[in-house]
C-alpha positions as a Markdown table, in Angstrom:
| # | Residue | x | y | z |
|---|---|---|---|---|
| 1 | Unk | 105.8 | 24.0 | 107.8 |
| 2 | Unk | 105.2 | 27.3 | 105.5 |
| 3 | Unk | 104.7 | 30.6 | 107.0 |
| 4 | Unk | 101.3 | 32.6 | 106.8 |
| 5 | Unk | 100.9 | 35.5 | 107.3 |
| 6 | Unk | 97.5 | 37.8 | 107.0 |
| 7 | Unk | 96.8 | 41.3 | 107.0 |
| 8 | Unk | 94.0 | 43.1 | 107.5 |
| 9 | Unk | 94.7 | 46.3 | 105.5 |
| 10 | Unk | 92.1 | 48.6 | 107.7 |
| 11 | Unk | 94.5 | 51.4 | 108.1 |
| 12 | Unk | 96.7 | 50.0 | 111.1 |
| 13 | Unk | 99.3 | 48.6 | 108.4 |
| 14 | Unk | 98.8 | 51.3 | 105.6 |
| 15 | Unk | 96.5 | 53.7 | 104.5 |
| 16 | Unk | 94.2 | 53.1 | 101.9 |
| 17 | Unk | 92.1 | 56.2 | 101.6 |
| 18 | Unk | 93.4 | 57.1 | 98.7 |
| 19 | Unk | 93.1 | 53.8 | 96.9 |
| 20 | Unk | 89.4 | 53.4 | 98.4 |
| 21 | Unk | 88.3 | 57.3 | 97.0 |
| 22 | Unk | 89.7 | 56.7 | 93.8 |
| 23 | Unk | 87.5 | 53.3 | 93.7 |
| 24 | Unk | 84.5 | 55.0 | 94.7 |
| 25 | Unk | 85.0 | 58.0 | 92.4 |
| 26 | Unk | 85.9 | 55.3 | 89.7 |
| 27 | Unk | 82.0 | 53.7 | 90.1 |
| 28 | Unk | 80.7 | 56.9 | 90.8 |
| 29 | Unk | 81.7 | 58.7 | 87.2 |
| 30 | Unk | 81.6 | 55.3 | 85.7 |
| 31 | Unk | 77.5 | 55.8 | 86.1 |
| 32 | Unk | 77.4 | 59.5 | 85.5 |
| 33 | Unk | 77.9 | 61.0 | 89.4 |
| 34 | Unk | 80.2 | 63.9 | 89.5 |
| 35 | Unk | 83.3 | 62.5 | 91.7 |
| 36 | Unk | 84.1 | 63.2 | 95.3 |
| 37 | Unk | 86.7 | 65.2 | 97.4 |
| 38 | Unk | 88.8 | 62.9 | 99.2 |
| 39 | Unk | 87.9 | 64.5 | 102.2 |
| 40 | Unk | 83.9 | 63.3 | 101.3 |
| 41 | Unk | 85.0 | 59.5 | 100.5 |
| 42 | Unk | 87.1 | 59.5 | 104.0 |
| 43 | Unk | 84.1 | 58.8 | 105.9 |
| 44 | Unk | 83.8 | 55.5 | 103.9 |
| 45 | Unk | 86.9 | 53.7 | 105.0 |
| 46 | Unk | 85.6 | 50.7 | 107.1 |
| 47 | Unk | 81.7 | 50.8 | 106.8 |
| 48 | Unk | 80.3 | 48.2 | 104.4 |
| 49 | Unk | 80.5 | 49.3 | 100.6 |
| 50 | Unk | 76.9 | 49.8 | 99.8 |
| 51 | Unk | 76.1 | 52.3 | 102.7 |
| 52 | Unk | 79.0 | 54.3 | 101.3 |
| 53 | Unk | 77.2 | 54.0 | 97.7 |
| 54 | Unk | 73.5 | 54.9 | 98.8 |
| 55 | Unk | 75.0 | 58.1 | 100.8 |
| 56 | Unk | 76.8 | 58.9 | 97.8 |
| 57 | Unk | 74.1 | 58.4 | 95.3 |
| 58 | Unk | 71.2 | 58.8 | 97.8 |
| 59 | Unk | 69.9 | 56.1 | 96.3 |
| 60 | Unk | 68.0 | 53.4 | 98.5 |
| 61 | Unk | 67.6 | 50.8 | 95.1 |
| 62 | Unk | 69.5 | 47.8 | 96.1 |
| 63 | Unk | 69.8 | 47.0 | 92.5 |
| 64 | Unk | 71.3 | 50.1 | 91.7 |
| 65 | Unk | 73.6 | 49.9 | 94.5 |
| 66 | Unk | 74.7 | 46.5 | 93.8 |
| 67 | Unk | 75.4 | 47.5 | 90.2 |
| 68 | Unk | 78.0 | 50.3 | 91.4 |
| 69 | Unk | 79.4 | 47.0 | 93.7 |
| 70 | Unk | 82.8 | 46.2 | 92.0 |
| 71 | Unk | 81.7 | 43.0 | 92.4 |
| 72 | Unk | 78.5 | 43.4 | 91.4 |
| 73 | Unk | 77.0 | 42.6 | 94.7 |
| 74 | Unk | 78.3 | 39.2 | 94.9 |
């Protein structure tokens, strides 16, 4: 039998607040939004993506939001 193993990278394991600010300041610039502190982007580690988005953009258009989506809202 092969070994699993899964890991749920939310901080417990390693910290990925940097990786995760540099993402969001990526999309941010990306569509013309000046970047954010790291300190600013901290709050965003762990809610869902697109609440992180609208705060950051104050933007309530889901189609907007889903655009800065790396996925693209999928």
């Amino acid at each position: 039998m092969d070994d699993l193993f899964l890991f749920d990278l939310d901080g417990t394991l390693s910290d990925p607040l940097e990786g995760i600010s540099r993402s969001l300041n990526h999309a941010l610039t990306a569509f013309g939004y000046e970047p954010r502190a790291i300190t600013e982007t901290a709050a965003f580690v762990g809610p869902p993506l697109e609440r992180a988005i609208e705060v950051l953009t104050h933007s309530t258009n889901r189609k907007h939001i889903s655009d800065l989506e790396p996925t693209g809202g999928i």
